[in-house]
N, C-alpha and C positions, 0 to 999 in steps of 0.2 A: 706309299703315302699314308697316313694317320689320318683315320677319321675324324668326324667329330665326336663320335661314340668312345674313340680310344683316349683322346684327349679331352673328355671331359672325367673318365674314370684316372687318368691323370693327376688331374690339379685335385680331384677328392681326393687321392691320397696323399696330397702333399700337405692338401688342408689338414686331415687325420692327423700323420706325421709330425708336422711345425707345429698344430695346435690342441691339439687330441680331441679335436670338436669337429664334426660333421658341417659340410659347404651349408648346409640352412641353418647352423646357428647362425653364420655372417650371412647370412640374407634373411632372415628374421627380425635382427635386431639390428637397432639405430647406429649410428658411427659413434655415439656418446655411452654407448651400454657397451660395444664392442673397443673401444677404447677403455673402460675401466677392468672389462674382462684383462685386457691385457696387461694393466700395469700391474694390476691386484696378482698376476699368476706369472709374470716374467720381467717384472723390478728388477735391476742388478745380471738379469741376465739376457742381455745383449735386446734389452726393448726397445730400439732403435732400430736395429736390424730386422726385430721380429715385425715392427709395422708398415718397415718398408719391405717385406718378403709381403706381407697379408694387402697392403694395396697394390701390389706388381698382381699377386693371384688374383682378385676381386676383378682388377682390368682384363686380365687374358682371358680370364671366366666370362668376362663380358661377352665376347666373341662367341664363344662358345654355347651361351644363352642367352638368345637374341631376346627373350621376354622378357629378362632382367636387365637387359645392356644397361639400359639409362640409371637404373638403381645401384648396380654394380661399380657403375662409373662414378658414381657420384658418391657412394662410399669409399674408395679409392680414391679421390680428390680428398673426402672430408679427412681422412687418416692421414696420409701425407701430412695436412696442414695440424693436425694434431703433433704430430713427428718435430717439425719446425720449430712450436708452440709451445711447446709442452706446459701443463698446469703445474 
């Protein structure tokens, strides 16, 4: 069975990995700052994919830190609806 020690050192690497930014830049900043971060640095290369990879992480992350759930989830909705919407 996987902790939740092992599974939170997990999704931080995938955060590293998919984004080369540390799990507290996406829990620092807003879904409108973290949305620009994205188009500005993966335009053309698959930003679609990449903001539905970063709102699936943000939700499982949720679980994972129960202090953030509601903030995690709610950036994870807002992205989604960016994904849909797009500017």
């Amino acid at each position: 069975m996987i902790t939740k020690a092992e599974e939170a050192e997990f999704y931080g690497t995938i955060y590293l990995l998919a984004f080369g930014k540390d799990r507290t830049f996406f829990y620092n900043n807003d879904s409108q700052f973290i949305y620009r971060f994205l188009v500005e640095n993966y335009w053309g290369e698959n930003l679609e994919l990449r903001i539905k990879l970063l709102s699936k992480l943000l939700y499982f992350d949720s679980f994972v830190h129960p202090f953030f759930k509601k903030e995690l989830i709610l950036k994870s909705k807002e992205l989604s609806q960016f994904n849909q919407n797009p500017e």
